[in-house]
N, C-alpha and C positions, 0 to 999 in steps of 0.2 A: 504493500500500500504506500509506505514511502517513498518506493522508487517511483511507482505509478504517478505521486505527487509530484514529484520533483521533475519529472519528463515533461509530463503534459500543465502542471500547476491547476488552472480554474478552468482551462479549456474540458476536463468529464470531471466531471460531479463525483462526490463520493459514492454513491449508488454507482454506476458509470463504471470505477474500480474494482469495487468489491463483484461487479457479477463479471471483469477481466480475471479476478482472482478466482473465481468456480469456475471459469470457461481452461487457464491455465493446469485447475487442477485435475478436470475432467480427461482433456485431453491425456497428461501424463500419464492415465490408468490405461485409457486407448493405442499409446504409445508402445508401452510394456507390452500388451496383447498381440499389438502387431508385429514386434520385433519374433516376437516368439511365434508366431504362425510362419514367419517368415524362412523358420529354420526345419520347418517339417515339410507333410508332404502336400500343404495346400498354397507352398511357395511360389508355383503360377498365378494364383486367383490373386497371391498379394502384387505380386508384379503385374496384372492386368490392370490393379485400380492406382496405379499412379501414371501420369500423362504428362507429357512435356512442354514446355515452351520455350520457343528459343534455340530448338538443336541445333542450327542453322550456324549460332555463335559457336557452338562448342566445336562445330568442324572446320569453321571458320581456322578458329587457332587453331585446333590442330596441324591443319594446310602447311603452318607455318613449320612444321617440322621440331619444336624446341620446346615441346611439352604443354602441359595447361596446369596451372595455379587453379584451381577450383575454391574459391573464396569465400564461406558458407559464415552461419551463426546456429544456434540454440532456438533454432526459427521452425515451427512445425514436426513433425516427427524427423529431423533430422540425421535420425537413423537408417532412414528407408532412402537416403541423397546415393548412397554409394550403388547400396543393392541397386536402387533404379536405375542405375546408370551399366553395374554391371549387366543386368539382365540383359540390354540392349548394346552388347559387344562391347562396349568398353574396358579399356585396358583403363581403371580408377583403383586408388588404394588410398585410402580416411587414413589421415593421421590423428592418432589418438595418444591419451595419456594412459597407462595400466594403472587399475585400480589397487591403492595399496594394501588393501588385506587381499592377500594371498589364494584365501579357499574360494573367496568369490570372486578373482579375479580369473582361476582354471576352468571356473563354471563358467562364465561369462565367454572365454578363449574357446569353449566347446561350442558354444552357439554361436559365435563368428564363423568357425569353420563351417557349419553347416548349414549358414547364410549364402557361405561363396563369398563373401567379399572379402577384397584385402585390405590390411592395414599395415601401417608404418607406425611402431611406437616410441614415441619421443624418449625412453630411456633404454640403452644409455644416450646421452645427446649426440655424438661421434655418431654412433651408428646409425640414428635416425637419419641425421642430416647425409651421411652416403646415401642411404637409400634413399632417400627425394632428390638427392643427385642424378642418382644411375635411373631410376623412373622417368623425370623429366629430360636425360638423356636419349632417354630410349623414346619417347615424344608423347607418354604416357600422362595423364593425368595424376594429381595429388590432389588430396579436399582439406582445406584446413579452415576450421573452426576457431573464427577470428578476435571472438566478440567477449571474452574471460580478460579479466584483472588480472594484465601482469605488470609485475613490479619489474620486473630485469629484461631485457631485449626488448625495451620500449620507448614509443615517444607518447609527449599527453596531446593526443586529438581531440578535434571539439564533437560531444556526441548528448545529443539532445539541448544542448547551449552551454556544457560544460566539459572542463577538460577531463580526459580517464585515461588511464597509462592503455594503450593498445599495440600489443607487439608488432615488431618490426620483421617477422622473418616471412610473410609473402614478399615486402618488397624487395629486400635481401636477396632473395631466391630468384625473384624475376629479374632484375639488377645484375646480377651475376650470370644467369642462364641465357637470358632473353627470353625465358617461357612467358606465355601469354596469361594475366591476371583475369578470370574470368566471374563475372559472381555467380553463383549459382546456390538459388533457394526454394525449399518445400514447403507448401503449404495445405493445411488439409481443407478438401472444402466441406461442404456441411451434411453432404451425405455421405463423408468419409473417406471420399476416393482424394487421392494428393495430385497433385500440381508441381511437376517441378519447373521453376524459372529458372531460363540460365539468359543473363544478360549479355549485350557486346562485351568484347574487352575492355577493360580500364584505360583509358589514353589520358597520360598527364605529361603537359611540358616540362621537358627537363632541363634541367640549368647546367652548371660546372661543378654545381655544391654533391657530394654522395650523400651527406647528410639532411639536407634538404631537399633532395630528389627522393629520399624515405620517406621523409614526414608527408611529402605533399602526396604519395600513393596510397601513406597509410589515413591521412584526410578520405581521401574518395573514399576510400573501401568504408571506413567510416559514415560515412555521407549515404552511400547507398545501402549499409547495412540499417542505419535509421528509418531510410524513408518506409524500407519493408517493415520495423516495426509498426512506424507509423500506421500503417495501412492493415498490419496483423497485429493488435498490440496483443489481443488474448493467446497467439501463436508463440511469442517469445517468452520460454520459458525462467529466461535470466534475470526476468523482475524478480524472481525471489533470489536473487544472489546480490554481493555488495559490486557493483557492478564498479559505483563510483569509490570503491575504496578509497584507491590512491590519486593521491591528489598533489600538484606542484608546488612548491612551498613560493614560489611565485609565477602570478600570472600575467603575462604579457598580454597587452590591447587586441592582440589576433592571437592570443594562447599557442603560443611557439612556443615549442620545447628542443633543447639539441635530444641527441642518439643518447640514452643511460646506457 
């Protein structure tokens, strides 16, 4: 409810909020269910009710030979981004964080497997970063999940009119590769079946600065990761997290931060 405050302030009503917070919690239960239908044997039926929009960009980059950044958030069942994309040939692999109790994280690793989809796990950090390497080498797609409080490998972009530390390693990645920054997000509609968008590429003028050719990629990605809250606010499940934790101990007139 807080965060919901501070986003939108007096533009939804408290009623407004509160039925964003039973639509958020509702879904998360819908979420669960489908992940796990997803890993049995009616994982066609789950892969018929998501639909696309946009494929058009995602081959687009591709074309280009140097991989695709797949730019996502905590936006609709978000779990179903990869699968979807795998069903329909793609070579995608989700980067994810391993959960750190152990016994649920083997249980969790058995139903990846039996989803089909791949992942890159950010620990140890060495060997994630090869492997989103050698992926977008190989002209392969990666998904990363933009939209979490990081305090390290970040600058503070402006997101919903204030700054929050937002990592830096799409631009990093696309900077160094030249792989294409794509966004791409799920949305479920009201009968259940999902919607995946995937946007043109990110195009932002670059300068001579490396540091401020960061900030200004990780700005858009920002930028367009709000407007989809905007538009889904009960789909983003990250109003219940501290989104705005960290915060810059000063704030410049346009909220420019260097590279932490």
């Amino acid at each position: 409810m807080r965060n919901l405050r501070r986003a939108f302030g007096h533009a939804k009503s408290r009623k407004e909020r509160k039925m964003i917070c039973r639509s958020i919690a509702r879904n998360a239960f819908k979420d669960i269910v489908e992940v796990f239908y997803s890993t049995g044997p009616d994982q066609p039926k789950i892969a018929e009710r998501i639909s696309i929009n946009g494929e058009e960009n995602l081959k687009e980059a591709l074309s280009r030979g140097r991989g695709v950044i797949a730019v996502s958030a905590h936006l609709g069942n978000f779990s179903l981004i990869g699968f979807g994309l795998a069903c329909r040939g793609y070579p995608v692999h989700v980067v994810i964080r391993p959960v750190r109790e152990q016994a649920i994280e083997k249980i969790l690793h058995e139903y990846r497997k039996k989803q089909g989809t791949s992942f890159i796990f950010t620990i140890p950090p060495q060997d994630s970063v090869k492997k989103m390497l050698k992926a977008l080498r190989s002209n392969e797609i990666i998904c990363l999940l933009v939209d979490q409080a990081k305090k390290h490998g970040s600058v503070f972009a402006d997101f919903f009119g204030r700054p929050v530390a937002t990592t830096i390693t799409p631009a990093l990645l696309s900077l160094r590769t030249g792989a294409s920054l794509v966004p791409v997000f799920i949305v479920r509609n009201e009968n259940n079946t999902h919607h995946i968008f995937i946007e043109p590429a990110i195009e932002v003028e670059m300068t001579d600065d490396h540091d401020e050719n960061i900030f200004r990629i990780t700005v858009e990605i920002n930028r367009i990761i709000q407007s989809y809250v905007e538009k889904y606010p009960a789909q983003w499940s990250y109003w219940t997290a501290r989104r705005w934790k960290y915060q810059p101990k000063k704030v410049l007139p346009h909220q420019e931060a260097t590279v932490r």
